[in-house]
N, C-alpha and C positions, 0 to 999 in steps of 0.2 A: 504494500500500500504506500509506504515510504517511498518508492521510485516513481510509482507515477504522478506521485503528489508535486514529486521534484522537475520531472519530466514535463509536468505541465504547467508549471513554473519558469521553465527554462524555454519552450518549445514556443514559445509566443515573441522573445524576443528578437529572434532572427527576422519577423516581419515588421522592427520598425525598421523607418526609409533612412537611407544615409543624408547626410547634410546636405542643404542645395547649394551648389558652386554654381554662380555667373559664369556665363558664355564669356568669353571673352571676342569681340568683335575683330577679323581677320581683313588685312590691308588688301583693298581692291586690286588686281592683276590688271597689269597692260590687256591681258584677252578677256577679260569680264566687262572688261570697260569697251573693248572692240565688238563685241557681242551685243552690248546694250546698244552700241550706237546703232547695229544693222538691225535691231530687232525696233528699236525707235524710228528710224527712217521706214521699214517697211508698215510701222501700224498709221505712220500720215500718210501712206501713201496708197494705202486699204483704206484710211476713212475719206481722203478724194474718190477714189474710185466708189465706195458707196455714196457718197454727194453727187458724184457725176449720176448716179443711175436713179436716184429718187430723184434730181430734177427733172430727167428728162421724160417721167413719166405726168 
């Protein structure tokens, strides 16, 4: 009776959650930055093309 008293005593503390540690925020890359620019020029250049198409209905 002594062990599983201890057992379940003990068997609970394995699920508390470890400490929260901050992300720490990582310096943008030459290709993260050339990526956004081609992913930015193509989304004005998709909402012209749908401008074009609801005006001309």
């Amino acid at each position: 009776m002594k062990r599983i008293l201890s057992f379940a005593l003990l068997a609970p503390s394995s699920a508390f959650a470890a400490a929260f540690e901050r992300p720490i925020p990582q310096p943008q890359t030459e290709t993260a930055e050339f990526w956004f620019l081609v992913g930015s020029i193509a989304l004005i250049i998709s909402l012209g093309f749908v401008q074009y198409l609801v005006s001309r209905r």
